[in-house]
N, C-alpha and C positions, 0 to 999 in steps of 0.2 A: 326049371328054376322056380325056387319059391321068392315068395315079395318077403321072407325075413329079412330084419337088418341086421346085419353084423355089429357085433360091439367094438365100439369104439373106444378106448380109454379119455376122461376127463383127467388130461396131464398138460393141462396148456393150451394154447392157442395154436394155430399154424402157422409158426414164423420162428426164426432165430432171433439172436439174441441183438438187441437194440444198436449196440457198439456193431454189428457184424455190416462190412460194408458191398462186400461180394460173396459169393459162394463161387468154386471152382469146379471140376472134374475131380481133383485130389481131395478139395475139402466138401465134396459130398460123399464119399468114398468113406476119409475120416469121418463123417460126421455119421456117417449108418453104423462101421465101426461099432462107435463109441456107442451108439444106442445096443449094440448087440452087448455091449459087455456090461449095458446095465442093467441085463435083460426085461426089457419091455415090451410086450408082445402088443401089434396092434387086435390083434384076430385068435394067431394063431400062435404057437411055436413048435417047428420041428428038428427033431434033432440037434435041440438045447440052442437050435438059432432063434431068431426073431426075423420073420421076413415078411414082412408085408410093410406097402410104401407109406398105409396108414399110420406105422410106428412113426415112420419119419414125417408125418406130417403132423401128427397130434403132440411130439416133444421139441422140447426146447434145446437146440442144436449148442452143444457146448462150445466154448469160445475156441476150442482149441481145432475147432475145421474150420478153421475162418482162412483163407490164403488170397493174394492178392492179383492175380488175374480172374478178371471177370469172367461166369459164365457168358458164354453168346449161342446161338442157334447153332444145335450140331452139326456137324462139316457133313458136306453132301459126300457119299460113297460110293468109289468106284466111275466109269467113265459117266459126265455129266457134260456130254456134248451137246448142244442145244437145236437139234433136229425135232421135227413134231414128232413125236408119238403119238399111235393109234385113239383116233377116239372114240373107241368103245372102253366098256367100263369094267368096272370090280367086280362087283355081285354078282355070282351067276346065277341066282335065284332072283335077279329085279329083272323086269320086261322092258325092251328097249321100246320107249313110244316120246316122241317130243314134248314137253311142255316149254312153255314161258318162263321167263327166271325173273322173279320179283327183288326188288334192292333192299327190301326191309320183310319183316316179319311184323305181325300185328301186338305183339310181347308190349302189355305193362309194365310201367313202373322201370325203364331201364337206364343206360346210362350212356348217353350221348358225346360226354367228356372221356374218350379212354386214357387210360393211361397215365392219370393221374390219381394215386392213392394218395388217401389222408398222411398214411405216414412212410417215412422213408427207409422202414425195415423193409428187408425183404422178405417175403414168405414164397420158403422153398416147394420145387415144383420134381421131386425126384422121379427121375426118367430112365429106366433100365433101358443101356446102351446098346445098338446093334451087334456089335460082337457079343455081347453077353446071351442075350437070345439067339444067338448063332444065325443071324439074317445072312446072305449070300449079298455080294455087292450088287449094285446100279450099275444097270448096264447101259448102254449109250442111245441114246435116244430124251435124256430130257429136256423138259423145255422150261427154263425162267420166266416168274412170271412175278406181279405184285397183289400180295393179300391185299384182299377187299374185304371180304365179309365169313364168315362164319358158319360151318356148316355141319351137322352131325349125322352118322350114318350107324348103322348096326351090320355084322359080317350075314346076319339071316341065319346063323348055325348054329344051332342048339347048344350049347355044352351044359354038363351035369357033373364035371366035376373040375375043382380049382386048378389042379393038377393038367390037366390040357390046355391050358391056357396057351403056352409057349409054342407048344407043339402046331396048336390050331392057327397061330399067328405064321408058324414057317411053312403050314400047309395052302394058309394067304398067299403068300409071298410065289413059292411057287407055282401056283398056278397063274397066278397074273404073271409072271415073269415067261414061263413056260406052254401054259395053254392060251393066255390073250396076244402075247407078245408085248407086253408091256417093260419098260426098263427096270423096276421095281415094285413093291409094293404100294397100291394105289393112294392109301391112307398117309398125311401126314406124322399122327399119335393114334395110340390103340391101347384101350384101356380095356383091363379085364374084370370078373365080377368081384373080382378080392380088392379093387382099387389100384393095379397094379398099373404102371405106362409105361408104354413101350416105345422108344424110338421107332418110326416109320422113315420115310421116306420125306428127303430135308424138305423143309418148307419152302423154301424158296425156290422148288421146282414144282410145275403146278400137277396136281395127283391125273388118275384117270379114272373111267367111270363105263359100263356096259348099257346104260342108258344115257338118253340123247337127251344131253346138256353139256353144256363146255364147264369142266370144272375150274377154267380159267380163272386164278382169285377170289380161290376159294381156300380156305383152310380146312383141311379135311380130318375131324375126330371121331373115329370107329370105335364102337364097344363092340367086345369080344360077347357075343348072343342073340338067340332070335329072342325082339323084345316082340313081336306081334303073339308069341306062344307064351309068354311068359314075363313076371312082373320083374323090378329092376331095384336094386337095393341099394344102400346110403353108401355105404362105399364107393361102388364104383359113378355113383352120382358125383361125389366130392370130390375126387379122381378129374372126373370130365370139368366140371366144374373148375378147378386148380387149371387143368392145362388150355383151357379156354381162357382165361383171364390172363394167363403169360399171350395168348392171342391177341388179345384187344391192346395189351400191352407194350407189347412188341411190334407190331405192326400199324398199331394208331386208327385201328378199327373200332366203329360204335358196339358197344354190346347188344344194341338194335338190329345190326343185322343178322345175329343170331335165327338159325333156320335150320330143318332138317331135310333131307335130300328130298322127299316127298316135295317139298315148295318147288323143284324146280323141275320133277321128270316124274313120269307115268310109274310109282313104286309107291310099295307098304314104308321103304323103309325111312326113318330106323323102328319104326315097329309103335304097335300107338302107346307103348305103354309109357316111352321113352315122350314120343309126341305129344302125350296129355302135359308135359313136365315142361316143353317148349312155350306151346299154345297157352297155358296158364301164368305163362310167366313164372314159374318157381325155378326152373334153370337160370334164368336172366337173374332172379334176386339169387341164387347163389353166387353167378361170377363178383356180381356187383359186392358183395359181401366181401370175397376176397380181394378186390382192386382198393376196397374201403380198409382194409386191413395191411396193407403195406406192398411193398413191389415184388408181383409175382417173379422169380429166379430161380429157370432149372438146374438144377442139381444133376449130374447124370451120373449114375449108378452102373459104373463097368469097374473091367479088371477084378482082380479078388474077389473084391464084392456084390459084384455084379452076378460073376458064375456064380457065388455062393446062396444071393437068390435068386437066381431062376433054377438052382439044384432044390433048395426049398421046397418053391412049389410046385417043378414035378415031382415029390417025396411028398407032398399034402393028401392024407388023406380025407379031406373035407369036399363034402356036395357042395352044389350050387341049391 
């Protein structure tokens, strides 16, 4: 992977329209739609589509996806019996050795008030849906639990092109489901390098981990690459960014506790390239950016729309 950064279009801000009071399942659906037919590419366009979630986060959502049930945290899938699951972990590239679990991160400059944005738009958080990725359900074995804090990881797996993204995610899934014994995949959200998010595994069951720390209340955001090999680009930064702010949001988390798996267990990950961006504080000033800008609200991209991009970008011919 190279450190270019993808272009982003200067078409607005990240938020819908002022009047708009909820965003739905149907009216993010409508509302990518509507951006496909005005053709706006964030990145990329194949085969005369527009599919990348940067489209939808850099335009202005026309009034007419606006519907009036609220998005909420996607429904857990498949049996979600509340037995322990195993506590080994995800990565099978992190070494299983104990650390200590600290309750904060050393991050300047952050924001201790969650969940209160200056304004009361919302800015949409669009989330390509488990069916649309073709994720296999939850199997029985999870355990409920309540967000505390904040935590980011990387898969450790190289990829070099946009196009395997999907793939490399259902390659996730079964092996923690199939070689860990795990119920689902480990990850709450998994972002790829085009800025793309994926439904994971619902948040209010808590993830698992191949290294020794309880991910007990923990929010868990995987980027799809190894960042220890390789540098990490503004897309899928703003990506992480966006779906960690609907975190702090949702759950009434500091953006203080912001951390990456490294803080808590004997591992590289998510990789230091990813970790300089922790440590500095310029991840923290991204969420805080977006929580100042109005009420993060996922949007989840299935159905039609949803196969229609993840058919996209496995047809992308673009590297990482």
């Amino acid at each position: 992977m190279t450190e270019e950064e993808y272009p982003v279009p200067d078409r607005g801000r990240r938020r819908v329209l002022a009047g708009l009071a909820t965003l739905t399942v149907a009216g993010g659906a409508a509302a990518f739609g509507w951006l496909r037919q005005q053709g706006r590419s964030g990145s990329e366009t194949v085969a005369g589509r527009t599919a990348t979630a940067s489209t939808i986060r850099s335009s202005v959502v026309d009034e007419s996806a606006s519907a009036s049930t609220p998005t909420s945290t996607p429904e857990p899938s498949g049996d979600a019996a509340a037995t322990q699951p195993s506590s080994e972990s995800l990565d099978s590239t992190e070494p299983e050795a104990a650390a200590s679990e600290p309750s904060t991160t050393d991050n300047a400059e952050v924001n201790d008030d969650p969940g209160q944005p200056a304004s009361a738009e919302p800015v949409a958080v669009p989330v390509i849906c488990r069916p649309s990725w073709r994720a296999a359900p939850a199997r029985a074995g999870m355990e409920a639990h309540t967000v505390k804090r904040l935590t980011v990881h990387h898969t450790a797996s190289p990829i070099s092109r946009i196009a395997d993204g999907p793939g490399n995610i259902r390659g996730h899934q079964r092996f923690h489901q199939d070689n860990r014994g795990w119920p689902d995949i480990a990850y709450h959200f998994l972002v790829d390098p085009a800025g793309n998010i994926y439904q994971g595994r619902d948040p209010g069951f808590r993830g698992d981990t191949a290294t020794n720390y309880n991910p007990a209340g923990h929010f868990l955001v995987c980027l799809e690459g190894d960042y220890d090999q390789a540098g990490v680009n503004d897309d899928q930064m703003s990506s992480l960014a966006l779906v960690l702010a609907w975190g702090v949001s949702s759950f009434g988390v500091p953006v203080a506790t912001l951390a990456g798996h490294r803080d808590y267990a004997d591992t590289q990950c998510p990789g230091d390239a990813v970790y300089r961006l922790l440590t500095d504080g310029s991840l923290a000033e991204r969420v805080n950016a977006v929580l100042a800008s109005g009420q993060p609200t996922l949007v989840s991209v299935c159905g039609p729309e949803g196969d229609a991009l993840i058919s996209d970008i496995e047809a992308s011919t673009r590297s990482v």
